[in-house]
N, C-alpha and C positions, 0 to 999 in steps of 0.2 A: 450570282446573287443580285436580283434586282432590285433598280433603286426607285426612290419615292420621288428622288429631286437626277433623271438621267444624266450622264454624263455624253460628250458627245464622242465616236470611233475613239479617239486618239487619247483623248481622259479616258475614258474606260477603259483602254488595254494597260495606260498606267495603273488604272488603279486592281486591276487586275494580278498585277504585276506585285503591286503589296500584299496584296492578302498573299499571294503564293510565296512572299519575303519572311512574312509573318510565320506562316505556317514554317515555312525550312529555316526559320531560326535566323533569315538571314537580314538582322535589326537596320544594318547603318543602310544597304542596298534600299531598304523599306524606303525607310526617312529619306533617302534620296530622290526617289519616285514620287515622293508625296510633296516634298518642295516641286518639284515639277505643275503635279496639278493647281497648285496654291500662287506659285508664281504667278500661272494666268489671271490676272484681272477681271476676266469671269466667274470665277471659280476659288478667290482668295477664301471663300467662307463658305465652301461646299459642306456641308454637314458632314458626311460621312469620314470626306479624304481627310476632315482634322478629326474627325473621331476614330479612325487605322492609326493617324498618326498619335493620338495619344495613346492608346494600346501598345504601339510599338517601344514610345518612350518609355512607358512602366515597364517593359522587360529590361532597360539598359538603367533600369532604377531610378528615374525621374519623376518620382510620384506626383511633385507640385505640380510641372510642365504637364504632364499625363491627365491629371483632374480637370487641369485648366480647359485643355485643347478637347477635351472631349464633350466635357460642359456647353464649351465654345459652338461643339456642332452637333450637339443636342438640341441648344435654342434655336439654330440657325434650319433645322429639320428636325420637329418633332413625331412627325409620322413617319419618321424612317426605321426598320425596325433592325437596321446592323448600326445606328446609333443608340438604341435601347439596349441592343445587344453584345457590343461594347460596353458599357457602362454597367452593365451587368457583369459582365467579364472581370472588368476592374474593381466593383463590387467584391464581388467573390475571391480576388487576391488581396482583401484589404479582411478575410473573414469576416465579412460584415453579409453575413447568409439569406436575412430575411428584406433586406434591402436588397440584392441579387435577387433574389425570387421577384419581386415588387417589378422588376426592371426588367426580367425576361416575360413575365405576363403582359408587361403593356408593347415588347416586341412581337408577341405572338398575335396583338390586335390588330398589328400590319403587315402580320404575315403568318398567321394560325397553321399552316402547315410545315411551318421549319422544322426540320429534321435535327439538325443541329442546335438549334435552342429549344426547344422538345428534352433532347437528352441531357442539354448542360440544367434544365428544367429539372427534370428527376434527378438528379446526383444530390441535387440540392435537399429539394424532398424528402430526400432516404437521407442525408445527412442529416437534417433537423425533424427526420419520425413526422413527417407531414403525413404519414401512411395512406388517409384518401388524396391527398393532392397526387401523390406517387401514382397512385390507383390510375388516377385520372389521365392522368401524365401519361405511363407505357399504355395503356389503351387506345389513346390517341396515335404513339409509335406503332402500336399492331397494326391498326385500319394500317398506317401507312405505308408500312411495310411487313407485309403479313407474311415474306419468306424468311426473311429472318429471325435465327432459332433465338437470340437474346429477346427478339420481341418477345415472344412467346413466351420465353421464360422470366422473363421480366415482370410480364404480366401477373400471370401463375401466382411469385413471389410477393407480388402486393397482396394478393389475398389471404395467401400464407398468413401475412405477419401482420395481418389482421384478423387473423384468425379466422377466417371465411372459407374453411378447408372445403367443402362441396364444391364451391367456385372454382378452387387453386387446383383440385385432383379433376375437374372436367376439362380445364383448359389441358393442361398437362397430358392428359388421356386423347386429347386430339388431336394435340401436336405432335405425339408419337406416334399415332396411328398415318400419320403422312411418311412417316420414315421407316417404316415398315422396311424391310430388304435392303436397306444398309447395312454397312459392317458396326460391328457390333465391340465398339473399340473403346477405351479408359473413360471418354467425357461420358460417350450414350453409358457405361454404368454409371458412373456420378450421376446422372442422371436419373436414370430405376432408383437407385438409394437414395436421390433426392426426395422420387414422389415415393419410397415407401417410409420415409421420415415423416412428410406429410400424413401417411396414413393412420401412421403411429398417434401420431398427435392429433389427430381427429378423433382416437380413442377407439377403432375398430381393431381392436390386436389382431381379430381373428381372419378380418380380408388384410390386413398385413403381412401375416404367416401365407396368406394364399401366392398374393402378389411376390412375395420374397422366389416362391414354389414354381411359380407361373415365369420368371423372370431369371432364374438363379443360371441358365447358361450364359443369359448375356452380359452380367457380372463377371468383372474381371478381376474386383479383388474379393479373393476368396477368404482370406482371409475375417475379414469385415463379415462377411456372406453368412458364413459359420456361425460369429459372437451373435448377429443378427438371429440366426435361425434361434439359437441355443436359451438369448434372452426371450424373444418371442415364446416357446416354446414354459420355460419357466414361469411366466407372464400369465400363460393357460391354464398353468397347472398340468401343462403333458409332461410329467416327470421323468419315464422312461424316454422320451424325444431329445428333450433335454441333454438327461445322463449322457447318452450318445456323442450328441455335438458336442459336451466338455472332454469329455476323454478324447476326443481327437485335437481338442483345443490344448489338451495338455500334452498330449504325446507329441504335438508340434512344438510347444516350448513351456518345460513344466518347470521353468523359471518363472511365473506367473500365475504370484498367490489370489489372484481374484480368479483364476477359473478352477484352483480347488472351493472356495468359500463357494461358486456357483454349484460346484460337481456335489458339494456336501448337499446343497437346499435342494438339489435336483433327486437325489437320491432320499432326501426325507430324515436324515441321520442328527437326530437330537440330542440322544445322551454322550458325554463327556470319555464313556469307554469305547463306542461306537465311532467317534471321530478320532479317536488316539489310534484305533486298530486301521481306519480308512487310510492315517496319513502312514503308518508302519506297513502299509502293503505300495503303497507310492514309494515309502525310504526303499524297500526293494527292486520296487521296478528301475529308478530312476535315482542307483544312489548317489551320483553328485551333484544331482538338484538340492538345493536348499530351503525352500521352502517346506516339503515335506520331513526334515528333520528339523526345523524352526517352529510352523505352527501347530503341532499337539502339543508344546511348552504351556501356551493358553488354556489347554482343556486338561491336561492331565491333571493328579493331586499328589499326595502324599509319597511314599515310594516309589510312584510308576513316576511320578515328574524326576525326583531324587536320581531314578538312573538314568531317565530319557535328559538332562539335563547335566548331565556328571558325562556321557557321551559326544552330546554337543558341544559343550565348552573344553576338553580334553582335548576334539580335535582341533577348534580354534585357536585356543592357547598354543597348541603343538607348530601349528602354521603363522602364528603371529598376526593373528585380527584386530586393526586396532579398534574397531568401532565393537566389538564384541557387546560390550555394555552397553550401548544405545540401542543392539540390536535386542540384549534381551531386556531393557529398564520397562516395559509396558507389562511384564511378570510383577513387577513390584509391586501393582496395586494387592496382591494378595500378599499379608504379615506372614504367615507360614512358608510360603514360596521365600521370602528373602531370608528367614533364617536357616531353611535346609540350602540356599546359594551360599549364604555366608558360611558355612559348615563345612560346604564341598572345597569353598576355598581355601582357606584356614588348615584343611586335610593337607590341602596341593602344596602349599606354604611347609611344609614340614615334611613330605615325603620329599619333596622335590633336594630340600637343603641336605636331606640323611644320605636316601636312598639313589635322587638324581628321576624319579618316578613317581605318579600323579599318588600311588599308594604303595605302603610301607610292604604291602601283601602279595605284590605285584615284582618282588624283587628278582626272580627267576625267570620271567615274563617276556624276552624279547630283549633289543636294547635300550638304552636309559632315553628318555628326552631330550630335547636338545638343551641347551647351556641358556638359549633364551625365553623357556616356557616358565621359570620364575621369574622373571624380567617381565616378561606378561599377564602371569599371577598379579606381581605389586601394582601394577598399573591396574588393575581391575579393581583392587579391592581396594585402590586411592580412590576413586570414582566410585566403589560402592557407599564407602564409609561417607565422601560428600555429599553424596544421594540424600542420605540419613541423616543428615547436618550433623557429623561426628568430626569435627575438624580435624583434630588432633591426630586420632588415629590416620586420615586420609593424607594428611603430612607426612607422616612416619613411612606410611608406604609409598609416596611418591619421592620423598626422599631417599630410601632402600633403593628404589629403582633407579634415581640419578645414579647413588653411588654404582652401584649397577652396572649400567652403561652410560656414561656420561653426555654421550654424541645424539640421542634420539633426541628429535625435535617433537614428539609427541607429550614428552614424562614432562619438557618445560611446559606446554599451553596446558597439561590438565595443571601443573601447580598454580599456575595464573587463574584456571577457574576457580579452582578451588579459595584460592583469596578475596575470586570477585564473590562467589556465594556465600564466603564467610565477613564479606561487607568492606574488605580494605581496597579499592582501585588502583592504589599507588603500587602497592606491593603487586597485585594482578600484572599492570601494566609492565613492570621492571621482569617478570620474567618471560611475558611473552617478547619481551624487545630482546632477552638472550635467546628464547629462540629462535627470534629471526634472524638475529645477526646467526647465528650458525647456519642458516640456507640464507642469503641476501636475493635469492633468484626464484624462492618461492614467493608467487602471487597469493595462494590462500593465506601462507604463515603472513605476510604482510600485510594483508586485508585485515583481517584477526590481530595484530596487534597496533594496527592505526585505531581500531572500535576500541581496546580495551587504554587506549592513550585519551580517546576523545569522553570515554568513561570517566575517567583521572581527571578529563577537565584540560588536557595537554593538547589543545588547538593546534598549534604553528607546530609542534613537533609531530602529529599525525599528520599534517598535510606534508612537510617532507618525506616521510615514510613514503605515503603513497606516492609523492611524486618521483621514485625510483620506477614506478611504472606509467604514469602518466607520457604524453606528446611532450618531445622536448619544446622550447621557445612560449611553452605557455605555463602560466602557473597552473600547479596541483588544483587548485582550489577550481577554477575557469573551470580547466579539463575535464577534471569530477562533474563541474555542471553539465559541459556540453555533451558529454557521455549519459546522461539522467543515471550517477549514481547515486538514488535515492537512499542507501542505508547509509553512507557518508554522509548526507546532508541531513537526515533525519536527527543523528548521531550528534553531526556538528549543531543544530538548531538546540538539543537538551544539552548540547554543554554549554552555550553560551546565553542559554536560560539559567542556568545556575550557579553560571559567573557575574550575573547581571547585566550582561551586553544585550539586552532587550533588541535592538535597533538589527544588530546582526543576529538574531537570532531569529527572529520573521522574514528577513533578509531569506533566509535557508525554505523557511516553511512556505515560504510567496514562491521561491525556487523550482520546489517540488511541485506546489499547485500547477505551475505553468506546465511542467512536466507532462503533468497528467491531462491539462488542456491540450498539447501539443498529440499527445497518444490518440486523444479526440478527434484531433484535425487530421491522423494518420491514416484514419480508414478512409478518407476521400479519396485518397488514389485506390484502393481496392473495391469501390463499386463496382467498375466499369473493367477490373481485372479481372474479380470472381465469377460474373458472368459470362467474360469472353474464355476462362481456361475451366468452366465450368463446376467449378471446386466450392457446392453451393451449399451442402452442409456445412465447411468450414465457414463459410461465409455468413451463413446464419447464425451461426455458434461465434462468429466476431459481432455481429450487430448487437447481439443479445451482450456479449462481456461488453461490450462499449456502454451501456446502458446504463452496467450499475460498477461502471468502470469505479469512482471513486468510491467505493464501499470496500478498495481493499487497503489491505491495513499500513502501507506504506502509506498512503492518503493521511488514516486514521492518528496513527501516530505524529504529522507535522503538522494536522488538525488541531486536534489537542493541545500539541506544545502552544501555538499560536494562540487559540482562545485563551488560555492559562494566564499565557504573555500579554495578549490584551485586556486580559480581567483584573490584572496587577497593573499594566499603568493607567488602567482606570482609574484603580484605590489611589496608586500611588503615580500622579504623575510625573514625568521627569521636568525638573526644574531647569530653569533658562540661568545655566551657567552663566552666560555675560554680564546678563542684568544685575545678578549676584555679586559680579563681583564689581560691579560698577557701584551698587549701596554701599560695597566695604572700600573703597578706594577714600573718601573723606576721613576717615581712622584711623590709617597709616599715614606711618612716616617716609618725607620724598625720595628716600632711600631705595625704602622696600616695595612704593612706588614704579620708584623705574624699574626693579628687577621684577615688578608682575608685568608692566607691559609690555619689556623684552620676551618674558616667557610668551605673554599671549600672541607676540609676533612669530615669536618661533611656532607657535602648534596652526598658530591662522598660514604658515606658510607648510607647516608640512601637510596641512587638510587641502590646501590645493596642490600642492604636487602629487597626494594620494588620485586627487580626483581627474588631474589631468592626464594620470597614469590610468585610470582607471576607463576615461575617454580614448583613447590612444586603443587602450586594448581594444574596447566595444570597436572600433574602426577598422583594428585589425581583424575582426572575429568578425563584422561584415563583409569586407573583402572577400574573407577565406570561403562563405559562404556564397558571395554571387559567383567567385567564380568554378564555387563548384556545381553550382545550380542555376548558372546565365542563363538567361533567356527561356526559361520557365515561369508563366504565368503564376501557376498556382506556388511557387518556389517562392517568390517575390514577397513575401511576407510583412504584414505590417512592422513596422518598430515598436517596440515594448517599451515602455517606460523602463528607466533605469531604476535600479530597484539602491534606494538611498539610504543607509543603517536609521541615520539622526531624523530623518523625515520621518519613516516609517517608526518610530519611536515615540514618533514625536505630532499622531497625526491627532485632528479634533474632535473625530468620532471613531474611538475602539472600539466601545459596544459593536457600530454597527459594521466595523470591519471584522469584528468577531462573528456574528451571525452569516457574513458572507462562508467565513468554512465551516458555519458548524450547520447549516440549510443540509447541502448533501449528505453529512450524516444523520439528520434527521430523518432521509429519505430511506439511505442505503445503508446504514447501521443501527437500523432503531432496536435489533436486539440485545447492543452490548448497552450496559447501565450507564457506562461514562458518558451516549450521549446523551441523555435525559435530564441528569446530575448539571451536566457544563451547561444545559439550555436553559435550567433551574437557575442558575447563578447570574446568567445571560440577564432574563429578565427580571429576578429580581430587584437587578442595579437600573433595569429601565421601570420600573414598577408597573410590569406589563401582568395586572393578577389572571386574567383567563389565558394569557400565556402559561406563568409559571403554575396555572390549576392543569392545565393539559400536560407540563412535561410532569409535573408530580404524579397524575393517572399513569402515563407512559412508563416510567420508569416502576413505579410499582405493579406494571402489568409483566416485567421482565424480572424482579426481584421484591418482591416487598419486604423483606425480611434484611434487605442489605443497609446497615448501620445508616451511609449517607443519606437516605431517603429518608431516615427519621429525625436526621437534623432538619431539612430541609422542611419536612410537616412544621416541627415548631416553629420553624421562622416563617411559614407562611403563616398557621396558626398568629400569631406574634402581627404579621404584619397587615391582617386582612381587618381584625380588630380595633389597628389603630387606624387603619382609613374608613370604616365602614360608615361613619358620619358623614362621610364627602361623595358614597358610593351613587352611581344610574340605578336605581330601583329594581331593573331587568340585568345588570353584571350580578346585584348582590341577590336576586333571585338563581341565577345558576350558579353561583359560586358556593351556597348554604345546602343548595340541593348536592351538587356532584360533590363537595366536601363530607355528609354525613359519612361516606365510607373510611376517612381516615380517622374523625375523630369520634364521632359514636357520642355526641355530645357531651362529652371530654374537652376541659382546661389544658393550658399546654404544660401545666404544672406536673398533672393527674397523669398525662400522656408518657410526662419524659420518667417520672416515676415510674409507672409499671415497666416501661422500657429496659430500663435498668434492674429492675427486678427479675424479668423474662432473658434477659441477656446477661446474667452476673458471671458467667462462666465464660465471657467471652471479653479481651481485652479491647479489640477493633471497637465493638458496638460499646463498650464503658467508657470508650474515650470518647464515641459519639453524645451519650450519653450526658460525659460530666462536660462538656464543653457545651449545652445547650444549660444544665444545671449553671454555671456562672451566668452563661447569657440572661436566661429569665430572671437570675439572683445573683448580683454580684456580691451579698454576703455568705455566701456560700462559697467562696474562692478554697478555704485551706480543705476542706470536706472533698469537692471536685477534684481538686489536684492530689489528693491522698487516693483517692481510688483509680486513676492513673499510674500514679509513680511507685504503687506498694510493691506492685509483683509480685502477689500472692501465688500459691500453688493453686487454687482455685480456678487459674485462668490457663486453659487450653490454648490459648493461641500468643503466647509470649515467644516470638522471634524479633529479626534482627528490623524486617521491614515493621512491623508497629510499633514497636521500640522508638525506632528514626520517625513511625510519624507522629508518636507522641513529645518526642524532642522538638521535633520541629513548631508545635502546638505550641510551644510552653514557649518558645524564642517567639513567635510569632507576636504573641501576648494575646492569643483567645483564652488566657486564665488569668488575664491582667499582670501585676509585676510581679515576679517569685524566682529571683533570683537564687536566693538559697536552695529553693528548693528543685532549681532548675541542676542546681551544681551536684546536691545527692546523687540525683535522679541518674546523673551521667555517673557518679562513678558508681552506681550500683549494675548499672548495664555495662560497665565496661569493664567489672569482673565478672559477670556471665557471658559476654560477648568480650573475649579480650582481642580480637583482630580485627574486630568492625572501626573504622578508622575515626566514624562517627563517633565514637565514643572516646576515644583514645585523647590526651593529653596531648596540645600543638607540638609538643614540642618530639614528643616520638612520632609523627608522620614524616614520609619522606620529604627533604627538599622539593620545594615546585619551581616549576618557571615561572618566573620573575611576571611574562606577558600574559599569562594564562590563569596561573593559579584561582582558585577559590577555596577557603575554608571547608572546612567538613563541618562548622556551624552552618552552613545556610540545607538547600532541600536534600531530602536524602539519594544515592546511586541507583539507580537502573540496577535490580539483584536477578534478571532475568536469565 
């Protein structure tokens, strides 16, 4: 590596000596060699040897000393381009990406041909979608090394993912044509498959199909090769080409219902008799495949489904399936289909208990069933009837089943769902924790009733649960983190949003964010793998999911909780306990005095023992980590802020801590309604109105017809009226134009009227409705709140979820004080819903923990 400031024989083969130290991981030998050069009084302030040496130090985790010394021999040699290139180094382990780029560009101005900062150049690039810097970047690697196949492919793929496909298939097509007469082994296919992906997506199907044609011996997985040919083919419209490749797709594994749904469209087969007869020629070729006796369930009707379904579930019942139900519940959406199932069952139910046999007619027939095809009867039709929100009946049969057999750990978790969809948690909770304790060594059963505890609201006892399987010497709660299990933390974040612990409940959702940053930072080490093992579809297919990584719904849901959380202690900020009670200390007596400032010694002393416990750990948890990851650069990881319940509770801008998570789903879930609704609320509290005009458009571009989107018109209506006197000339010029599509030069009077009038059939949109009627008129309270609380027959959508969120409205106080009628309201739903806990009288729900509990007055359960 040459230098800018040379060293003389004897300092250069030191300093030689470190890099090669560096490189073999071999830290303290480094540092040793580099004291050497520094010793000399020529050379105490050689740019380079204190910029090795701070490199070196940040791998033994001395990030001060490491800044410092590198800094040190940055100033002392700026034109050296392995002290740019350090510094860039250390850059990049501190995730600070576009400061690394900044740092390897002004190395390359003293030395534009490195090799080595060249590639740590592009990693960067492809990390942060710099896509022409990348360009730039392996182009420059080609000229340099134009034998090597990464260059080339390297290259190629910038083009790719710029969508510049002529450029990516010529490179491509040149680089192969030099490897001509080689063997023809796993990469060079990944390869073919790579450029006929390419091809694909240039949109030529048809020289795709060729290429596929042209290439198919030197493919190795034939597999792929096949599905390849068979879509391509489908793609054309060559139907008979098609048919072909599926049926060999199937005769190799006709476990695999996407290549009959292909085999059907390849063949042309539309009507409903025509795909029953297709799948009853498969049930014979292949009769212990199951998809061919599973999907004509969907297309058959009346009688031909009644026997093709009386078949199917006979023999599952006979064999004991417990998923039987979930396998056929996507039959439900047809009313006819569920009462010729409910028919068949109800049969089984009654031959079974006479005869011992699925039909009374059947008595001479072979020998009887076994002893547990009514045991799997009741189980079905407990999960049918919950389906149906039939509680009662879904009881009785899971009940029958306990009686039954008492030992199955299946018949406890369906009675526990069954409680969770008829709205009680408590009672949910108490029977999946029987039946875990009857397996203590199953990890599903345990997963499954730590959720249905954290439902309940039962913190500290779901994290013992889980911690029967977590790392010993750490706690459950740590481990869960350091594992990123996100449905615990998601889980835990909505319970202690509905216990009020705000502070640890973003605690959870900040958690997961991190999570999902860290998944981010994960693909850095597979740039430079997917290339070298050439696995570069997969590879493309990681870049692209990293992309709109947080648009999936584990994101979504700690999202959400968080904004929620921040939007409430907007409204409601959390008060400075001390100061509080420092006003009331003049009011009492010296008595009662001393015994609040013992207490407040006692909680000021257990909030440091928590924290000093809580430090302790974080020290432990670094340790465990360098020394599983010593002397790895990129391993070396900044320090995180500690993530503090009461800070984070307690910070001075929610709002704009709220827009931090709800930005990505702006981007990456603009199709579901809730985020346009949370971005609505977002700014309305900043009175940002071309904000809140744009997520109003948005969300009505995805539902307009959805109840919250019509509260949120009145209060913009409402709120644009009362500023318009203060308005820029040019905001209230576009806000009256893009507005005329909501109101039609409509009052918000006139608006929420018709509303109500168009929606009287529907309880959701009545409650949207009458809770905008108070807002614009608060003498209209007992009118608003009567069309709420009637529950008329009238209304099509009276369950247990709008029920709860009409309770919760009315506690809220969006219908101002109505106490009485708050109290009707509950016991009139809690003899139409008598197990929803919501409703239920305090004093018939289970016992809570003492540390955990929350009321069934505050938001309503997770009924999913």
């Amino acid at each position: 590596m040459p230098s800018s400031n040379p060293l003389p024989p004897k300092e250069n083969a030191l300093f030689k000596r470190i890099l090669r130290c560096y490189e073999q991981k071999q830290y303290k030998n480094g540092l040793k060699f580099a004291k050497q050069i520094l010793s000399n009084p020529k050379y105490t302030e050689h740019g380079e040897t204190l910029a090795m040496k701070g490199l070196t130090l940040n791998c033994l985790g001395r990030k001060e000393e490491a800044y410092e010394y590198v800094r040190r021999g940055l100033r002392n040699d700026l034109r050296s381009h392995v002290c740019w290139h350090v510094y860039g180094l250390l850059q990049r382990s501190d995730k600070k990406y576009d400061e690394a780029i900044k740092c390897y560009r002004n190395a390359l101005k003293w030395e534009k041909d490195n090799i080595q900062i060249l590639r740590d150049l592009s990693l960067l690039q492809i990390q942060m979608r710099d896509l022409e810097g990348y360009r730039d970047t392996r182009y420059q690697l080609l000229m340099l090394r134009p034998i090597q196949r990464a260059s080339w492919i390297g290259y190629a793929m910038s083009f790719h993912l710029l969508e510049e496909y002529k450029n990516a298939l010529s490179i491509l097509e040149t680089f192969l044509e030099q490897q001509k007469g080689g063997n023809f082994d796993y990469e060079h296919s990944e390869l073919i498959l790579y450029q006929n992906l390419v091809i694909q997506e240039s949109g030529d199907l048809k020289e795709a199909l060729q290429h596929l044609e042209d290439s198919q011996d030197q493919i190795v997985d034939k597999l792929t090769l096949k599905e390849k040919f068979g879509e391509l083919h489908l793609s054309l419209k060559q139907h008979d080409k098609a048919a072909e490749y599926y049926e060999q797709l199937i005769q190799r594994n006709p476990e695999n219902t996407i290549y009959y749904k292909k085999l059907i469209e390849a063949k042309q087969l539309t009507k409903p008799e025509e795909i029953v007869d297709f799948y009853a020629k498969y049930t014979e070729k292949f009769p212990r495949a199951m998809p061919p006796r599973r999907l004509p369930l969907n297309y058959a009707t009346g009688e031909q489904f009644k026997l093709l379904a009386d078949k199917y579930m006979r023999k599952a019942l006979s064999k004991g399936v417990p998923p039987l139900f979930v396998d056929i519940r996507s039959t439900y959406a047809d009313q006819s289909k569920v009462e010729l199932i409910e028919n068949l069952l109800l049969q089984y139910v009654e031959a079974l208990k006479k005869v011992g046999k699925y039909s009374e007619t059947e008595v001479k027939n072979g020998p009887k069933e076994p002893a547990s095809a009514l045991l799997w009867v009741y189980y079905y039709l407990a999960q049918h009837y919950d389906y149906l929100n039939q509680t009662e009946k879904a009881l009785s049969y899971i009940d029958a089943a306990i009686e039954h057999t008492p030992t199955l750990i299946e018949l406890f978790v369906a009675k526990g769902r069954i409680y969770k969809h008829a709205g009680d948690p408590y009672e949910a909770y108490k029977w999946l924790d029987e039946a875990q304790a009857l397996d203590t060594a199953d990890r599903y059963i345990n997963s499954k009733c730590a959720k249905y505890m954290l439902r309940a609201n039962f913190v500290k006892e779901a994290e013992d649960t889980c911690g029967k399987f977590t790392r010993e010497g750490v706690s459950a709660m740590e481990n869960l983190n350091e594992m990123q299990c996100m449905w615990f933390q998601t889980e835990c974040a909505l319970a202690f949003q509905r216990l009020g612990k705000y502070g640890e409940s973003l605690k959870k959702c900040h958690e997961v964010d991190r999570h999902f940053s860290e998944i981010i930072e994960d693909q850095f080490d597979f740039h430079t793998y997917c290339m070298r093992k050439m696995t570069l579809r997969s590879y493309v297919g990681l870049l692209r999911l990293e992309d709109v990584l947080r648009g999936h719904p584990f994101y979504f849901k700690a999202a959400k909780c968080a904004i929620e959380v921040y939007l409430h202690l907007f409204d409601e900020p959390l008060k400075d306990e001390n100061a509080e009670q420092e006003l009331n200390t003049e009011n009492i007596s010296p008595s009662e005095l001393k015994k609040l400032r013992n207490k407040q010694r006692k909680a000021r002393r257990k909030a440091e023992q928590e924290s000093a416990q809580a430090r302790e750990a974080q020290v432990k948890r670094d340790q465990h980590h360098k020394s599983r990851q010593q002397g790895d650069v990129e391993a070396d990881a900044p320090q995180l802020d500690e993530l503090v319940p009461d800070k984070l509770a307690r910070v001075d801008d929610p709002l704009e801590q709220a827009i931090r998570f709800l930005q990505p789903l702006q981007t990456l879930a603009k199709d579901r309604i809730e985020t346009h609704l949370m971005a609505f609320e977002l700014y309305y509290r900043k009175k940002r109105v071309l904000l809140m005009l744009q997520s109003l458009k948005r969300a009505h571009q995805v539902d307009p017809k959805h109840p919250k989107v019509h509260s949120c018109l009145i209060r913009f209506s409402q709120f644009i009226n009362e500023i318009r006197s203060s308005w820029d000339p040019r905001v209230e010029e576009v806000v009256l134009k893009e507005s005329k599509l909501f109101f039609n030069g409509k009052d918000a009077h006139k608006l929420n009227k018709e509303f109500l009038e168009n929606n009287s059939d529907s309880l959701r949109a009545v409650l949207e409705g009458a809770k905008m009627m108070y807002h614009l008129d608060n003498k209209s309270q007992s009118q608003a709140i009567e069309l709420v609380t009637s529950l008329d027959n009238k209304y099509q959508d009276v369950n247990i979820q709008v029920c709860t969120e009409i309770l919760n409205s009315l506690r809220k106080g969006n219908f101002g004080s109505c106490d009485a009628q708050l109290e009707e309201f509950v016991k009139k739903c809690n003899s139409r819903f008598p197990y929803t806990a919501a409703f239920k009288p305090p004093s018939e729900i289970v016992p809570p923990s003492e540390s955990n509990h929350v009321s069934p007055d505050q938001d309503g359960y997770n009924s999913n």
